[in-house]
N, CA and C of each residue as an Amber inpcrd file, in Angstrom:
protein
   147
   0.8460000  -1.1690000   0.0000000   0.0000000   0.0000000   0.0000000
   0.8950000   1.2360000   0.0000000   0.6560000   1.7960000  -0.6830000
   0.9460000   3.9460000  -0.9610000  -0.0050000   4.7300000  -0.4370000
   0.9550000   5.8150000   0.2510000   0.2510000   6.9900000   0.4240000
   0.7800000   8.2590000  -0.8100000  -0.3430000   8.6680000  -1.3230000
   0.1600000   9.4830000  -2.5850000  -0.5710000  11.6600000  -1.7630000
  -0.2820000  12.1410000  -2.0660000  -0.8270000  13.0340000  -1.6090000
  -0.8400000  13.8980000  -2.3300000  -1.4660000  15.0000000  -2.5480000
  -1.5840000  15.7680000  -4.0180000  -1.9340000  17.0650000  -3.2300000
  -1.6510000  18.3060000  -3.8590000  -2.2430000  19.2230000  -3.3370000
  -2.5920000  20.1620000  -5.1540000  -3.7110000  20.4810000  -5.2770000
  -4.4680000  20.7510000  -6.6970000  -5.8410000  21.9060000  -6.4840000
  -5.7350000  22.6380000  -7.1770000  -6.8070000  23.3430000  -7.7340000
  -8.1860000  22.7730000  -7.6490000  -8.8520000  23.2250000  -6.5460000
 -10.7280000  22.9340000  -6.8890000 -10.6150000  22.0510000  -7.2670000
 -10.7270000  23.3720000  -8.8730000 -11.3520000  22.9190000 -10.5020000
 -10.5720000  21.6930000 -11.4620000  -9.7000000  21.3700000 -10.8690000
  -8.6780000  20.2540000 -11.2600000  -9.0810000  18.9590000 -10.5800000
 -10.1790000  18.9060000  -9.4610000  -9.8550000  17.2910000  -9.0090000
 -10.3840000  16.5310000  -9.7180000 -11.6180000  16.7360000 -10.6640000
 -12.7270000  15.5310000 -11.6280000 -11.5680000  14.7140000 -12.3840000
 -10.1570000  15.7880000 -12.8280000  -9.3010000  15.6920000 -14.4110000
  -8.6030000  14.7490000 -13.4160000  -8.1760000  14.6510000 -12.3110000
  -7.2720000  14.1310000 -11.2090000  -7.9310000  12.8580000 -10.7840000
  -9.3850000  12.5490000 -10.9010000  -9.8530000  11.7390000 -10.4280000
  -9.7770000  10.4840000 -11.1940000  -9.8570000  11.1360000 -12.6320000
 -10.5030000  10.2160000 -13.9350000  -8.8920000   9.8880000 -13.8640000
  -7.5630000  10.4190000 -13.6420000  -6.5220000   9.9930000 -14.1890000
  -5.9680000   9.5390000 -13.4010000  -6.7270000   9.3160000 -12.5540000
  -5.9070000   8.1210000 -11.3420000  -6.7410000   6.6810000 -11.3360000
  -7.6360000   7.1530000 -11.8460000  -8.7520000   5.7490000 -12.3640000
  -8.5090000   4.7280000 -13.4350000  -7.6890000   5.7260000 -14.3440000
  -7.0220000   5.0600000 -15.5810000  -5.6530000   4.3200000 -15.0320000
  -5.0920000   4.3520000 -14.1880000  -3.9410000   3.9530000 -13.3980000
  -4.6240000   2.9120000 -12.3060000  -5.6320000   2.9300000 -11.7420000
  -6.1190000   1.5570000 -10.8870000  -6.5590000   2.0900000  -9.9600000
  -6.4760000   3.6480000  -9.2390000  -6.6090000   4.0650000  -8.3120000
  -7.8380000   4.5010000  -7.8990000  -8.8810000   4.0670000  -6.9970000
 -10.3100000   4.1500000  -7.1400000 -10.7140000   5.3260000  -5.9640000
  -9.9220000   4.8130000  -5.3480000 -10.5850000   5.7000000  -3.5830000
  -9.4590000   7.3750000  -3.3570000 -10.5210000   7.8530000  -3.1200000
  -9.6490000   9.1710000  -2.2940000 -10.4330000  10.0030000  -1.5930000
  -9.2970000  10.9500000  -0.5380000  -9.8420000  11.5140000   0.3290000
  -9.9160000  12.8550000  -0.2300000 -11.0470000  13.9180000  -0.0610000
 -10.7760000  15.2740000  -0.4200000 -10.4800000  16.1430000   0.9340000
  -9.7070000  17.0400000   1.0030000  -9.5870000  17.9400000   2.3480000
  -9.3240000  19.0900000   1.6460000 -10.4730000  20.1350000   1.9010000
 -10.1790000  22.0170000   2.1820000  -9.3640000  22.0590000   2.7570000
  -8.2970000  22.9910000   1.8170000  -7.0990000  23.6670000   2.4100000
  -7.2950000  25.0450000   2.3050000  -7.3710000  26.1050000   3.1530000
  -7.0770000  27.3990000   3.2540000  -5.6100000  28.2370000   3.5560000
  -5.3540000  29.4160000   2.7480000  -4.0340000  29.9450000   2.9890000
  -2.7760000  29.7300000   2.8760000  -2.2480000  30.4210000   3.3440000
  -0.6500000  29.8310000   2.5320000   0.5910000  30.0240000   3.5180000
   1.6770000  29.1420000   3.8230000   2.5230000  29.9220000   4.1810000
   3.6360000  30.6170000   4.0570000   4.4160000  31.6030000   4.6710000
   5.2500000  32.9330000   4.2000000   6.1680000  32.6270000   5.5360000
   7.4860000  31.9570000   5.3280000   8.5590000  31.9310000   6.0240000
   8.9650000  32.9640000   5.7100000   9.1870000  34.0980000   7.1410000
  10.3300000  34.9750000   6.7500000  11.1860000  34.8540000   7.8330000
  12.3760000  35.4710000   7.7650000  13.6700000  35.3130000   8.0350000
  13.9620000  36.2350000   9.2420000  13.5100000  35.9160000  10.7960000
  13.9440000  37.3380000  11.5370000  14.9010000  37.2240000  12.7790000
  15.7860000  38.3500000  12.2340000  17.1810000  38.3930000  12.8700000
  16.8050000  39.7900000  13.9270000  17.3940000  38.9450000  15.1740000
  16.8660000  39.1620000  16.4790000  17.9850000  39.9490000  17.2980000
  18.1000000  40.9450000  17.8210000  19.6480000  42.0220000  18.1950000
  19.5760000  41.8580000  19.5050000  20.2650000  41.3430000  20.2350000
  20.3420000  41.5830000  21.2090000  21.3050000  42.7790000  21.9680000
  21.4360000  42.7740000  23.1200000  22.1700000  44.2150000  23.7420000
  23.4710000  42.9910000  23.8750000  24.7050000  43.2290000  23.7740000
  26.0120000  42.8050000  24.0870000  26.1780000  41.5510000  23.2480000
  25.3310000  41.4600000  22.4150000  25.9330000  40.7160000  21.3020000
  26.7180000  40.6620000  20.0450000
């Protein structure tokens, strides 16, 4: 057994569904994802450093 995980557009899962069907793959889970994330970089001053 595989775990495959995809992260896709909405409007892209029917095209995603049918082409994992053509490959053997029958079952899947859908999960709402909201937002995004933004690593930024913060450099921290201390006194006597």
């Amino acid at each position: 057994m595989k775990l495959v995980t995809l992260v896709i557009k909405p409007f892209k899962r029917e095209d995603m569904r049918e082409a994992l069907s053509t490959v053997g793959i029958h079952g899947l889970t859908v999960t709402k994802v909201k937002g995004f994330v933004c690593h930024k970089v913060y450099a921290e001053l201390y006194r006597g450093a």
